[in-house]
N, C-alpha and C positions, 0 to 999 in steps of 0.2 A: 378408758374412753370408749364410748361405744359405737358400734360400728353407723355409718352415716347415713341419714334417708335421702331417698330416692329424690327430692328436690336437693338435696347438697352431695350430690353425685357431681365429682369433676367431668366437665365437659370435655368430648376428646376436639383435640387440637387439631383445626383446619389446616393444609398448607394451601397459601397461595403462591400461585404461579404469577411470578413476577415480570413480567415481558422487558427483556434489555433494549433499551434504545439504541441504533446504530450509529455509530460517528461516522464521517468521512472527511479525511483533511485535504484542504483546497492550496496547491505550492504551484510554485510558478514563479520566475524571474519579476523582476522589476518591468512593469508596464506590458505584461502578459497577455494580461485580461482576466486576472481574477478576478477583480470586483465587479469587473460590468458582469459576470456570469453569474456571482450572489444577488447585482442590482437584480439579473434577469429572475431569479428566484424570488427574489421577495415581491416583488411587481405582480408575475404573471399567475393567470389566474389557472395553475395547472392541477387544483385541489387537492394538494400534499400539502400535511401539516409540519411546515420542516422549522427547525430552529437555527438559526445564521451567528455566528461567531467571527467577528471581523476583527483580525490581532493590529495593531497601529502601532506597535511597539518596534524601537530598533533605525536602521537609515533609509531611507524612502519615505519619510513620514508624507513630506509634504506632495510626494507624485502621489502617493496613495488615499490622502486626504482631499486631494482633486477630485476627485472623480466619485459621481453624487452616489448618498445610497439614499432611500426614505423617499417618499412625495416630495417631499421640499429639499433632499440634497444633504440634511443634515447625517451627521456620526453620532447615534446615540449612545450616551454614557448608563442610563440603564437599559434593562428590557423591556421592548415596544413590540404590542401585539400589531401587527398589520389587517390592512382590507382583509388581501385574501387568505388569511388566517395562520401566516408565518412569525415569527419571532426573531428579533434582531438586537446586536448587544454587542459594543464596540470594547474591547477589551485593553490594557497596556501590558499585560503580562502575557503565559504562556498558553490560559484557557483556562488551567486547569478550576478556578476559582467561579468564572462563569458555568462552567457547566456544573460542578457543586452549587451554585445557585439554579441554576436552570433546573436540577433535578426533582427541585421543589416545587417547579412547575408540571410536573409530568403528567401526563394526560391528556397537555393542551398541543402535543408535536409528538413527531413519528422518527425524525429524523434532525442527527445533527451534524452542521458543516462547520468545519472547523476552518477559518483560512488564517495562513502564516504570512508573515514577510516574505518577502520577494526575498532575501539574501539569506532566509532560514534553512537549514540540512534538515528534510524532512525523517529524518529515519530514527532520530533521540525518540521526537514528539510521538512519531508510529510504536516505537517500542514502550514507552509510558504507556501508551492508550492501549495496547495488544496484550501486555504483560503485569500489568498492576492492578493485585487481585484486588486490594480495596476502592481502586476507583475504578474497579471494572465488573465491582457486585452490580449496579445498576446500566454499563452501556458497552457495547463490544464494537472493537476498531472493522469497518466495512470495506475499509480501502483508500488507497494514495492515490488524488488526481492531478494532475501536472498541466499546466496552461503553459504554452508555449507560444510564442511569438515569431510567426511564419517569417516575417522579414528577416526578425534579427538574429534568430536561435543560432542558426550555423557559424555566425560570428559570435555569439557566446560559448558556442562549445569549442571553438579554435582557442580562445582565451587562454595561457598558462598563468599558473602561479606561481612567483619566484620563489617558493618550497618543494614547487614540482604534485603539490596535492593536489585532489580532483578538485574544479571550482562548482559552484551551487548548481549552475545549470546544469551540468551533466551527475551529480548526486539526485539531483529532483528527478530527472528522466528516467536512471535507473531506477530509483524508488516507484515507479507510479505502478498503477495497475488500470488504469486507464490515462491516454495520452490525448489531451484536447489541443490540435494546432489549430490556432485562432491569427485573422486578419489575413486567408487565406485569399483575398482579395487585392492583397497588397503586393502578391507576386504573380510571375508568369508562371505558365504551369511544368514547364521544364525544371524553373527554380523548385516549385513542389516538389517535383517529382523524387529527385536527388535528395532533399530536404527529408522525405516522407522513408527514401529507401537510408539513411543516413540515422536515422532515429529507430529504422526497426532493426537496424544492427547494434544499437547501442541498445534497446530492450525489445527482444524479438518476441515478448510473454505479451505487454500490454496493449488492451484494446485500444485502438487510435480513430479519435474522429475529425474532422475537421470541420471548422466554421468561419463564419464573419461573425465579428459584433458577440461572440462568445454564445452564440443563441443556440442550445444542443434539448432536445430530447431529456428531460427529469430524468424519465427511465434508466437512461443510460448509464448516469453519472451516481445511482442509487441502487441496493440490495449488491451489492456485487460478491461479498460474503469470501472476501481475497484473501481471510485472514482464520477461515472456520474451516473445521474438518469434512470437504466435503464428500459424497460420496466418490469414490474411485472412477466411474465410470463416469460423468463428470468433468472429476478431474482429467481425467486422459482427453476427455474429446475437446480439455481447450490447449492439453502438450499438441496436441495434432493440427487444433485450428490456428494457435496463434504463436504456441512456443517451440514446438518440439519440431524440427525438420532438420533431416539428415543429410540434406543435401548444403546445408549453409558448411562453407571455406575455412576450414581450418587457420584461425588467424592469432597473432602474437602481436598485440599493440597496448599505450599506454592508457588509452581512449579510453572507455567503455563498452565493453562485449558481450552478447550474450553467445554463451554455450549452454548448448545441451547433448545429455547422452543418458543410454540406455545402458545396463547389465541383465545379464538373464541369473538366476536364480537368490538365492536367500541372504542377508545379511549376518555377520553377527555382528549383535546390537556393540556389546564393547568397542568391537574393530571400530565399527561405524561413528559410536560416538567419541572416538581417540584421533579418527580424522577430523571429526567435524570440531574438536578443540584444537587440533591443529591447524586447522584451515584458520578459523574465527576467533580464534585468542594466543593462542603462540605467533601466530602468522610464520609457521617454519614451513608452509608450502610456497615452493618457488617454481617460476616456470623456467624452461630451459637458456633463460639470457639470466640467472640468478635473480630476477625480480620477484619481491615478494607480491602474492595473489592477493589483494585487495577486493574481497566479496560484499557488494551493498545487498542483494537480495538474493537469497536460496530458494527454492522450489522444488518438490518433487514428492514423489509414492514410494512407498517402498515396502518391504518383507522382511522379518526378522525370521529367524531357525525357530526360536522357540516359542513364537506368537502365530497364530491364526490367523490374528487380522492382520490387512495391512495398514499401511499407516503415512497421512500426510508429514512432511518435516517443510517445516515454515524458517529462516531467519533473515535475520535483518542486522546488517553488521555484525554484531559479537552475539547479537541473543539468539536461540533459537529454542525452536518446542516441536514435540512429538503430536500427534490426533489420530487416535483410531478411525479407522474410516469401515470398508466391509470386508469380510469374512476374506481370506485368500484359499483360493486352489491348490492343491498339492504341488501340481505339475504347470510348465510353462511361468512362472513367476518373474514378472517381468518391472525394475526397478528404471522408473526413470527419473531424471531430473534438469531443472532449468538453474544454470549459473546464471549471475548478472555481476560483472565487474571488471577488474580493470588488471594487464596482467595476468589472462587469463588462459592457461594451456591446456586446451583439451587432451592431449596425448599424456599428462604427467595427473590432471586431474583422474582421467579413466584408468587409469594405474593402479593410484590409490582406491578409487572404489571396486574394482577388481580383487585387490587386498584385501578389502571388505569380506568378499561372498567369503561362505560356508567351503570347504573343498572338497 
């Protein structure tokens, strides 16, 4: 055969850069205010091209189904492009199906919200969307947002369960990464206040806003990137602004807690990842009343002996992952991180990541 002319020269292969769409899922107790806060999305003319996923699957159908979405009030069974150039798509399963269809749309939205049932454990659906490489070739998980109900929350989180498990409300709160307390007009500001300092001890990490009528800022509730390797530097100044403080009380309750703590120098990666199966899959870490550590979200920076860079570690329940982040310094190497969960001892946690470091 001989060799080929220059018009039948294989052309060399373009890559294209494929831009991933962001999710963000919308959790929140029964009668929250998720939906008025998707109404308020798909209405307002705040010129983001977002795509809305409204789940009706499960018990609350019918509070949920009250309360209008669309011009006219209706639950659309397929996708409806709106005025101000949003997309809407009432689902009965878990999404996953809608946004495999939605994907086929791409180009016409920037952004996708996901909203669950009121009675759903945000943290399955967050690890689906954060860790599933083939439905996550086209869209990356941006963040947990949590509607909460200023009047009622505090009596949802007193709530037990005759198994003694956490119930939904206080799983959604520790999961969030942003905390929207909504109908803040329905209490005195004393009831807030307690309410407000009662919520950042059960997740001292996430951003918290409040409103009425669920009316917040796009910006707010969008790019939050809770889930991406970000830069270090960064990452510390939100351990500093909203999670990391040294001065919060050493406490042993069944509730939900957040801790945090720091170590100074290097990891080895083994030690580290033998704790963190023991934390999140044996569950053989106990605090000192013998209760096992029940962790809904991990956070933190850290340094390995035999890597350069340092590196975000992310989980969520049993799952978690590694992210290079930037370069580390030889000297002063400083590891920190934000617990969220329930049965939480800092003195036995700092223990073991002590056990960690390098000697």
């Amino acid at each position: 055969m001989g060799d080929l002319s220059d018009d039948e020269d294989v052309p060399d292969l373009v890559e294209v850069d494929v831009k991933k769409v962001p999710i963000t899922i919308i959790t929140g107790y029964l009668g929250a205010g998720k939906t008025t806060l998707l109404n308020y999305v798909l209405t307002e003319q705040h010129g983001k091209k977002i795509a809305v996923i409204l789940n009706e699957f499960g018990e609350g159908d019918s509070i949920e189904k009250s309360m209008s979405i669309g011009e006219k009030g209706e639950l659309f069974e397929e996708w409806l492009e709106l005025r101000n150039g949003c997309l809407c798509c009432s689902v009965k399963d878990n999404g996953v199906k809608a946004i495999e269809d939605l994907m086929t749309k791409r180009g016409k939205f920037d952004y996708i919200l996901l909203e669950t049932t009121g009675l759903a454990d945000p943290g399955p659906i967050a690890s689906m969307f954060w860790l599933d490489e083939e439905l996550c070739s086209d869209i990356y998980l941006d963040g947990v947002i949590t509607v909460v109900d200023s009047k009622y929350c505090q009596k949802n989180l007193d709530e037990k369960k005759p198994d003694g498990s956490l119930i939904e409300a206080a799983r959604q709160i520790g999961l969030a990464d942003v905390i929207i307390v909504n109908k803040t007009d329905l209490i005195q500001e004393q009831e807030l206040r307690s309410l407000r300092e009662n919520i950042r001890t059960c997740n001292g990490f996430a951003k918290m806003i409040e409103t009425t009528r669920a009316r917040t800022n796009i910006d707010d509730i969008l790019d939050l990137h809770a889930y991406s390797g970000l830069g270090s530097d960064k990452l510390e100044k939100l351990f500093k602004d909203r999670g990391f403080n040294e001065e919060v009380k050493h406490q042993i309750d069944q509730t939900i807690r957040t801790v945090t703590i720091d170590t100074q120098g290097s990891m080895c990666k083994n030690y580290f990842e033998n704790f963190l199966q023991n934390l999140l899959w044996e569950k053989n870490i106990k605090n000192c009343k013998n209760q096992v550590t029940e962790i809904l979200r991990l956070k933190g920076i850290l340094s390995f002996d035999s890597e350069d860079q340092c590196f975000v570690i992310q989980a969520v329940h049993q799952t978690y992952d590694f992210q290079a982040t930037t370069t580390c310094g030889d000297r002063n190497r400083i590891n920190r991180f934000v617990f969220i969960g329930r049965n939480l001892d800092k003195v036995i946690l700092e223990e073991n990541l002590q056990n960690c470091l390098v000697k």
